[in-house]
C-alpha positions in Angstrom: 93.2 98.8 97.8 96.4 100.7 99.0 99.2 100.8 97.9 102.2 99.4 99.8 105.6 101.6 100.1 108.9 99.1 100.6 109.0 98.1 104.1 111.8 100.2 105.7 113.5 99.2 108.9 111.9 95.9 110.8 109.7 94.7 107.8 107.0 93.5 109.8 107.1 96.6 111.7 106.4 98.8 108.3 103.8 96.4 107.2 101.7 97.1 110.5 102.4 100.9 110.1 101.4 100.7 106.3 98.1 99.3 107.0 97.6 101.3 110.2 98.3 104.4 108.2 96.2 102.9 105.4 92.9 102.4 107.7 93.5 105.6 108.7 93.3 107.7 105.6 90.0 105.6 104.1 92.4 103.2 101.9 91.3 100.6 103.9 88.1 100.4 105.7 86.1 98.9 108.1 84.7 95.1 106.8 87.6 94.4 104.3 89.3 91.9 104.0 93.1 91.8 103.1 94.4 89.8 100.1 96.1 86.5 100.7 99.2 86.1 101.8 100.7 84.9 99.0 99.6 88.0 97.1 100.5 90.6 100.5 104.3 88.7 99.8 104.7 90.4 96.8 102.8 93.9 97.3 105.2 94.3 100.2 108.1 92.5 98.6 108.6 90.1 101.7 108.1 86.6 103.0 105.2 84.8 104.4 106.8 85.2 107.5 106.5 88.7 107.9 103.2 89.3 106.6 102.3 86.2 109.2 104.3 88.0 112.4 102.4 91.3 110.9 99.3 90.2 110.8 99.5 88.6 114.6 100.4 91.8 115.7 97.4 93.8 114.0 95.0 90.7 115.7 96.6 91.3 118.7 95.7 95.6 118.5 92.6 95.1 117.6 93.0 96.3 114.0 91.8 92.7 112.1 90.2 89.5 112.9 92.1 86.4 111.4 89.0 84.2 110.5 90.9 80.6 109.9 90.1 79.2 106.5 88.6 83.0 105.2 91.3 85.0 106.0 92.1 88.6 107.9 89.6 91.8 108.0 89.6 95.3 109.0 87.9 95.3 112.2 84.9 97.9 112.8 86.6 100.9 114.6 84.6 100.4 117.8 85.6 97.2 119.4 82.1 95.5 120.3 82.2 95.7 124.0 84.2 92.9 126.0 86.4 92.4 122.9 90.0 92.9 124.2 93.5 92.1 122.8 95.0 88.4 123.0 97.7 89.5 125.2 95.6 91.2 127.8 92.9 88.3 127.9 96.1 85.8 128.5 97.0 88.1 131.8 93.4 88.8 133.0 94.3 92.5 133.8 92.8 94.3 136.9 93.9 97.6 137.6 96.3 96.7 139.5 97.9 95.1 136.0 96.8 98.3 134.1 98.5 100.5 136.5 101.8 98.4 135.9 101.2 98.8 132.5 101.0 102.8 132.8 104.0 103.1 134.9 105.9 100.9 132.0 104.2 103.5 129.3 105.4 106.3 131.3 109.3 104.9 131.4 109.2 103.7 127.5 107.2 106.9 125.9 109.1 109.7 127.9 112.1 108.5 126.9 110.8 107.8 123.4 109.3 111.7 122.9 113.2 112.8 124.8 114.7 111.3 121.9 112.5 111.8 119.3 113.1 115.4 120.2 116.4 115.2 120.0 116.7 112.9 116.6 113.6 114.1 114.6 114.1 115.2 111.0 112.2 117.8 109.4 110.4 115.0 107.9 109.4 113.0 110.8 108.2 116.0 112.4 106.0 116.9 109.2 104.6 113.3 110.0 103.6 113.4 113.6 101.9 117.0 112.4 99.7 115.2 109.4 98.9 112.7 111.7 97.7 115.5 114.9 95.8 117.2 111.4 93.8 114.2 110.3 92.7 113.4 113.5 91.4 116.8 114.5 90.0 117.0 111.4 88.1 113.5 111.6 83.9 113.7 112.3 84.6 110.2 113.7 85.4 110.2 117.2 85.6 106.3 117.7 88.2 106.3 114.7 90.7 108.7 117.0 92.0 105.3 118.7 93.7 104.6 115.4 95.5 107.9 115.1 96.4 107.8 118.9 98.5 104.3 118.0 99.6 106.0 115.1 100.8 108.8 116.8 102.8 106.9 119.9 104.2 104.7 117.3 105.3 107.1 115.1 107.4 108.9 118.1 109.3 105.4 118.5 110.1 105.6 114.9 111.0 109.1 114.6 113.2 108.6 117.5 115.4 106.2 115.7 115.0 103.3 118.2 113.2 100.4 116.5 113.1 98.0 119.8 111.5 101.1 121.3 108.8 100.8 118.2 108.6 96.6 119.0 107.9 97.5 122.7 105.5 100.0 121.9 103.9 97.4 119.6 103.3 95.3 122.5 102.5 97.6 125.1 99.5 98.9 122.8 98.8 95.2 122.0 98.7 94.6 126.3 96.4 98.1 126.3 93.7 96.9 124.4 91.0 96.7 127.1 92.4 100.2 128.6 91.7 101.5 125.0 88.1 100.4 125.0 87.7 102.0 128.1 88.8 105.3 127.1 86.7 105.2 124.1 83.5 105.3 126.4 85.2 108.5 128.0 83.2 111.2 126.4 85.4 113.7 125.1 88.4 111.6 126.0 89.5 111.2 122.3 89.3 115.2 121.8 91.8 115.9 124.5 94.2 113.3 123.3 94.7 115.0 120.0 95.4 118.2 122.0 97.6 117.0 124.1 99.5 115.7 120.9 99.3 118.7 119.3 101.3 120.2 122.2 103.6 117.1 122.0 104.2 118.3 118.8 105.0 121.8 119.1 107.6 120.6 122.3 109.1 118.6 119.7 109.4 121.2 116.6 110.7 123.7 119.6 113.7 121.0 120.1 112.9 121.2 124.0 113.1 117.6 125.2 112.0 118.6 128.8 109.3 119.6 127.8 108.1 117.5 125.1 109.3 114.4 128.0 106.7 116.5 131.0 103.8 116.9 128.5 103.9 112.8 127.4 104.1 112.2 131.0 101.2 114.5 131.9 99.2 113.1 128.8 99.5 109.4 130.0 98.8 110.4 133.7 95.6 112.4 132.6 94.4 109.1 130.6 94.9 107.1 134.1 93.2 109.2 135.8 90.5 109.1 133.5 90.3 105.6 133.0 90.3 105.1 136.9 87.6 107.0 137.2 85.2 105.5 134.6 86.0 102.3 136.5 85.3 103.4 139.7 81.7 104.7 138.2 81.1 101.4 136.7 82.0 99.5 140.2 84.8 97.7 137.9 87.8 99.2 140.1 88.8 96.7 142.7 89.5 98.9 145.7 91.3 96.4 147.5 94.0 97.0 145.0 96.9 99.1 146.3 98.0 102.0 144.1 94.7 103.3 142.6 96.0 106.6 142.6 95.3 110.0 141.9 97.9 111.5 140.1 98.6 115.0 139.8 99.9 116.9 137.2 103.1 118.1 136.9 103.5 121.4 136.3 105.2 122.7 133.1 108.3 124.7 133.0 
């Protein structure tokens, strides 16, 4: 079992990251099931509320399945097909919904990377690089869906803003079904972790412009991908306004 850190910031929050970051470096693993709450209370030094708003959230990403009377466990990294968040079944999306959601990704995470560039520590930017280096170095490509939340919540965090890393939290949570989607994008994964990697070196480079066109180009790139797996499934309703293909924008 891992070991919990104390919860820093929103305690909820840092008990989500914990066990996100805890999934990801084999600490926790597929099947397991987390300890009660009583006994999470006092690994993270909190109350049953948190771990109770924490463990909502993590149901609502997709990272465990609360199973009423047994408890919570790690889900298996690929969602079984049709399995989407609680949040996203509530709305029904369509792409028209998904594109909304995008467009509301764009505004929060261009302005999260802007800042993070300007704000991050030495430290934090040692953090987003370990977390670009274990998923380039992972043989599982389904697993690179936990590092890609990892790595847009760790930008909220790094850039000091912790309603940015609540927001982020839910649009994730509201992304579920988009996330599934991409995972059935062969190759998809692969080119998320370079497009971090250049995230990255914007940031270390303390350029903010760029850094904020290379986030936007890296969510616009997963639209367009996810648009077009759709539209070869016959799940893209045409009738939709706004299905659009984006461009990229070229870099300075």
């Amino acid at each position: 079992m891992f070991m919990p850190l104390k919860p820093y910031g929103n305690l909820s929050e840092s008990v989500v990251s914990q066990i996100i970051q805890a999934l990801n470096t084999g600490n926790l693993k597929p099947g397991d099931k987390l300890p009660p709450e009583r006994e999470m209370c006092e690994m993270f030094s909190v109350s049953r509320t948190v771990i109770r708003d924490a463990l909502k959230t993590l149901a609502g990403l997709g990272v465990v399945t609360i199973r009423h009377g047994m408890g919570a466990f790690i889900n298996e990294v690929a969602d079984k097909p049709g399995d989407i968040s609680r949040l996203a079944s509530l709305l029904q999306i369509t792409w028209g919904t998904m594109e909304e959601l995008f467009q509301v990704r764009g505004i929060l995470e261009s302005k999260a990377v802007f800042w993070c560039t300007q704000n991050a520590t030495d430290e934090g930017i040692a953090e987003l690089e370990d977390i670009v280096r274990s998923a380039e170095n992972s043989e599982n490509d389904s697993k690179l869906a936990l590092f890609d939340a990892e790595f847009h919540l760790k930008i909220c965090e790094v850039a000091g803003n912790r309603v940015l890393v609540r927001l982020m939290i839910n649009v994730l949570d509201l992304l579920g079904e988009v996330r599934e989607k991409v995972l059935m994008i062969p190759g998809r994964q692969r080119l998320s972790v370079r497009d971090h990697q250049e995230i990255v070196e914007a940031i270390r480079e303390r350029n903010p412009e760029l850094a904020c066109q290379r986030m936007i180009n890296h969510l616009k790139d997963i639209e367009n991908a996810v648009s077009a797996a759709l539209s070869e499934r016959g799940e893209n309703n045409q009738n939709v306004p706004g299905c659009p293909n984006y461009k990229r924008l070229p870099l300075r």
